[in-house]
N, C-alpha and C positions, 0 to 999 in steps of 0.2 A: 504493500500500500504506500509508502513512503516513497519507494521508485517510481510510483504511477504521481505521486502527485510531485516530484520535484523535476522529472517528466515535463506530466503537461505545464507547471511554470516558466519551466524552462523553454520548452517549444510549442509555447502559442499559436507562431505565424504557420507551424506544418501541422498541427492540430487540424486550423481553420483549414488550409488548403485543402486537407486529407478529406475533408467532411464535405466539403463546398465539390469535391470530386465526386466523391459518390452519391450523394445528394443529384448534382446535373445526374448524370449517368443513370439512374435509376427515371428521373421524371423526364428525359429523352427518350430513353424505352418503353415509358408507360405511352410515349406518342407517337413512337414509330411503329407502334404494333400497327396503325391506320397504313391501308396503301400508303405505298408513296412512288410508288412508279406506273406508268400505263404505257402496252408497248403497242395498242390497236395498233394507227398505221404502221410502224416500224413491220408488224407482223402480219399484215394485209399485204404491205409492198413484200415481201420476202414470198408470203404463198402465188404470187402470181410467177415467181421464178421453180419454186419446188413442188406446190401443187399436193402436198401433204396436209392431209388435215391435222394428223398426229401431232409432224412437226408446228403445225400454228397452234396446235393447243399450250405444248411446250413454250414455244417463243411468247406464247399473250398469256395465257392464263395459267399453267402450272404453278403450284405453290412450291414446286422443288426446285423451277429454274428460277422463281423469283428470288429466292431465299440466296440459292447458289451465286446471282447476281448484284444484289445488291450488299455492300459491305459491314453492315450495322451487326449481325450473326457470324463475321470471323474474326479477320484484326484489322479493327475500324481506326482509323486515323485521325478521326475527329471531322474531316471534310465532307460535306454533303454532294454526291452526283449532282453533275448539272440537271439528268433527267427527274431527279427528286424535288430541285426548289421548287416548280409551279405546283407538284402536288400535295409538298409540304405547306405551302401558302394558303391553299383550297383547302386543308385539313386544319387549318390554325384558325382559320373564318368560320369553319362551320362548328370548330369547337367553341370558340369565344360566342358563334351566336346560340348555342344552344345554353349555356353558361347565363347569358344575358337575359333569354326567355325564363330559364329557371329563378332568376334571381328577381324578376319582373312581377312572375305570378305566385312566387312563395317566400321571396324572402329569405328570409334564414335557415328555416327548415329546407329550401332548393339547394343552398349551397354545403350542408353540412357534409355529404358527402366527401366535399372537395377538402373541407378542414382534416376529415378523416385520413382523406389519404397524403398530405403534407402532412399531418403527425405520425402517419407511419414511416411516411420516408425518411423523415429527419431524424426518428429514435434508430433508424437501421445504419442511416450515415453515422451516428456519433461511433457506433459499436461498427465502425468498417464494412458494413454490410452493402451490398446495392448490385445493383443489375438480375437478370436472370430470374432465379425460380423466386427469390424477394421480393420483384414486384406483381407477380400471379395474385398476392390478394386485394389489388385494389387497383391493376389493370382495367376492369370492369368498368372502373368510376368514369375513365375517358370511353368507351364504348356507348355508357347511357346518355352521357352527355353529347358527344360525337351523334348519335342518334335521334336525340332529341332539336339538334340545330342540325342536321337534314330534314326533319320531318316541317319545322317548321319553316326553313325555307323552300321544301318544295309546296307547302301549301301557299308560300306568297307568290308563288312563280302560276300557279296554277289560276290565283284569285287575277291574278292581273292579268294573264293570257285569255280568262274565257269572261274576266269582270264579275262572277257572283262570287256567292262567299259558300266552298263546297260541303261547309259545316255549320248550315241554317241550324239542324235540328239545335246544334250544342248551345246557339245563342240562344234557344227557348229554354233547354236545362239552366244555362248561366241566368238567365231572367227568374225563374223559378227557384233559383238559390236566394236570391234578393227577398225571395221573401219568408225565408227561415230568419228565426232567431238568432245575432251576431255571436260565437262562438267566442269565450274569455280568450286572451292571450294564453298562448304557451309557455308562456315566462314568467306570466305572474301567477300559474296554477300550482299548488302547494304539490298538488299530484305528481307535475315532473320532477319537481327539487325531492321530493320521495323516491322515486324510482331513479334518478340518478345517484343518491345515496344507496341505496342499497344496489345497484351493478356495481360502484365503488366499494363495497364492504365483500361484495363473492369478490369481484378481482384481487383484492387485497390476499384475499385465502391461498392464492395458487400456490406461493410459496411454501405456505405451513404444509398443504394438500403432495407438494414434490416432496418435503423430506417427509412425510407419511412415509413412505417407500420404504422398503427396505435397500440397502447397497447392496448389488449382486454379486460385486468384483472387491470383497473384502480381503485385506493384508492374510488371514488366516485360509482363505479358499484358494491363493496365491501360493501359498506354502504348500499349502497339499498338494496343489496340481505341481508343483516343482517337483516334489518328495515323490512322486509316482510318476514324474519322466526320467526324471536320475534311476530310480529302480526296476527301466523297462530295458526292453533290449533295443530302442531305437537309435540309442546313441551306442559310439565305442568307445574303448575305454579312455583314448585320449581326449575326442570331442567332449565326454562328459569331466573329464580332470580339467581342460581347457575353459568349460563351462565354469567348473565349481571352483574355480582361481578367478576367471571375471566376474562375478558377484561377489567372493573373497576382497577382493582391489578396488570393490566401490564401482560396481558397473552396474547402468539401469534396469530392472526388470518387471516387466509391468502383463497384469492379466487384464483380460478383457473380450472384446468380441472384436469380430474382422468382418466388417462389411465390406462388398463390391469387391472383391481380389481377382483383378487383371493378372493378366501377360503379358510382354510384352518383347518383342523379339527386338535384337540392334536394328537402329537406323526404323525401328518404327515407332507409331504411335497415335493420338487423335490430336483435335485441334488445341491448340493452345498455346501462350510465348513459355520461351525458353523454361524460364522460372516452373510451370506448372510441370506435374510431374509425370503426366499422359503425353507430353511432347517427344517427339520422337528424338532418342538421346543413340550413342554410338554405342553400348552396351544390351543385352539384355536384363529383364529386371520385371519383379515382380512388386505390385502396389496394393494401395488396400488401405480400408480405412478403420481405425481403430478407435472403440469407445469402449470406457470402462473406466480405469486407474487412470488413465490417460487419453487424453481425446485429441487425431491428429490423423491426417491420409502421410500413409509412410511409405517409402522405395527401401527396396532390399534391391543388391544386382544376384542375380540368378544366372546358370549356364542353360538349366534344363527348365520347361516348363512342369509346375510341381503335379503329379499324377491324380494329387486331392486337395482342393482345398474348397471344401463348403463353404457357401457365402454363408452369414452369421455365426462362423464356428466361432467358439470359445477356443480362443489362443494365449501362450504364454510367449512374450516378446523379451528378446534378449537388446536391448538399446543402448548403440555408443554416443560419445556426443555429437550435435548438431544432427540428431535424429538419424543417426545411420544405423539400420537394424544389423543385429550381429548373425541371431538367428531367429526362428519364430514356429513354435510348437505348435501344433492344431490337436484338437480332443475331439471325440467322441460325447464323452461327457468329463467332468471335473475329474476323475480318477481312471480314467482311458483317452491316454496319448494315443493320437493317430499316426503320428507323423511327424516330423522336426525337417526345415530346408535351412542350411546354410548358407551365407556370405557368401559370395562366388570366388571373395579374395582369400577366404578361410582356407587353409591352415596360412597367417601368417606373424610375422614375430611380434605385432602389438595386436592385440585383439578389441583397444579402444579408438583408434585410429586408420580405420580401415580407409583405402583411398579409393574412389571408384575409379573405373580402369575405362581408360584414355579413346580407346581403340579397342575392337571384335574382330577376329577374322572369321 
């Protein structure tokens, strides 16, 4: 705690940056989910050369070639395609007027939604969070609004093209509200200030509600599961004297569960910069991500792809520093080891300093 706050005293100006980064980047993807490319003629003039209907579904309407096209879903540079500004334009008018209608005929209940979701992005920014599967919960809020300002400017396109108004019946309803009884404010009802009290008092709960739980991955179920792979016959006798001298010398060992555990061959990998750890690196190496004792997606290099490794196995991870796995046990259950893969550098003369290897043939 002391580190965190002499920290952030210290570096206020990359704090804000850090924040002001993901903050944009989360509420630019809540807006680029709307088109923002149209390729008709581009893909009209091409069929009258190839004459494939296939290919013009591809070139105009596929959502794989769109995707594959435009750069906002791989490594965006921050630049907008020339062919995106006018439809980013057309998407920024018809959000602001749907925005405007809402805020016209409700008020503050129209806009609440919008406070909602700047209070989610901005608790995600402070905690580094943003882009990607983070803004899936409040994505939605540009969609109804995006929908709400089409709807009501294709109805003012309509009224002034044909001159009536193609929603007489609604002005009889709107007339017919006029003469109900004026409904109190929402704000000054003791009712809401009740009810937002008490969502305040369960939210408050969640926490006391998490440590209800039991811990799965206690120091004592750690021990065991070590105590019964030392006395299996999956290791030899040097791997396990090699073992029981690295946790003798003060080396990490941590229980837990292993979600998502890739392969990954040299020179391959999926999208991502350097940094992540699915990009295609010169080695092979196995990944995976671990919660328990320790919460963290880790790289081990491997020679061989491991012959088992269940996604949620309960694993015993042997960690050097700067998160380099040494080795990593996989169970069956707490007291049946499956399996143990080595370091691909192991056998070698530091067992905390493993170097990963430069070059694969």
């Amino acid at each position: 705690m002391e580190q965190a706050i002499s920290y952030i005293i210290g570096n206020p100006h990359q704090l804000v940056s850090n924040f002001m980064a993901h903050y944009l980047n989360s509420q630019l993807q809540t807006i680029l989910i709307m088109p923002s490319s149209f390729r008709a003629i581009e893909s009209l003039t091409s069929f009258l050369g190839h004459r494939s209907i296939s290919t013009l579904w591809e070139d105009c309407c596929s959502l794989d070639d769109y995707v594959h096209r435009m750069p906002y879903w791989h490594k965006w540079d921050s630049r907008f395609p020339s062919q995106s500004v006018l439809p980013l334009i057309i998407n920024s008018i018809i959000l602001a007027t749907g925005v405007h209608v809402t805020w016209k005929r409700h008020r503050l209940i129209g806009i609440v939604p919008i406070f909602y979701c700047i209070t989610y992005l901005v608790f995600n920014s402070i905690f580094r969070n943003s882009g990607g599967r983070y803004v899936l919960p409040v994505d939605w809020i540009v969609v109804v609004y995006f929908s709400i300002g089409l709807a009501h400017i294709t109805i003012c396109l309509i009224n002034s093209f044909t001159r009536t108004n193609v929603f007489e019946s609604q002005m009889v309803i709107q007339n017919q509200s006029c003469l109900l009884p004026k409904s109190k404010s929402l704000l000054r009802s003791p009712k809401f200030y009740t009810v937002l009290i008490i969502i305040l008092l369960l939210s408050s709960t969640i926490p006391l509600v998490e440590r209800s739980f039991p811990r799965l991955y206690t120091e004592s179920r750690k021990q065991e599961m070590l105590k019964t792979l030392f006395q299996s016959d999956l290791l030899s006798d040097p791997q396990r004297q090699d073992l029981q001298s690295f946790i003798a010398q003060g080396g990490s060992v941590f229980a837990g569960r292993a979600l998502y555990p890739q392969y990954f061959k040299a020179n391959a990998g999926g999208i991502g910069d350097r940094s992540s750890l699915q990009s295609p690196k010169p080695y092979s190496r196995l990944i995976f991500y671990l919660t328990g004792q320790y919460n963290s997606a880790l790289l081990m290099p491997i020679k061989e792809k491991p012959s088992t490794f269940p996604n949620a196995s309960d694993v015993i991870v042997f960690m050097c520093p700067q998160e380099e796995v040494l080795a990593v046990a996989v169970y069956k259950a707490p007291k049946s080891p499956q399996a143990i893969w080595m370091n691909s550098s192991y056998p070698s003369d530091s067992l905390c300093l493993i170097p990963l290897p430069e070059t694969e043939e």
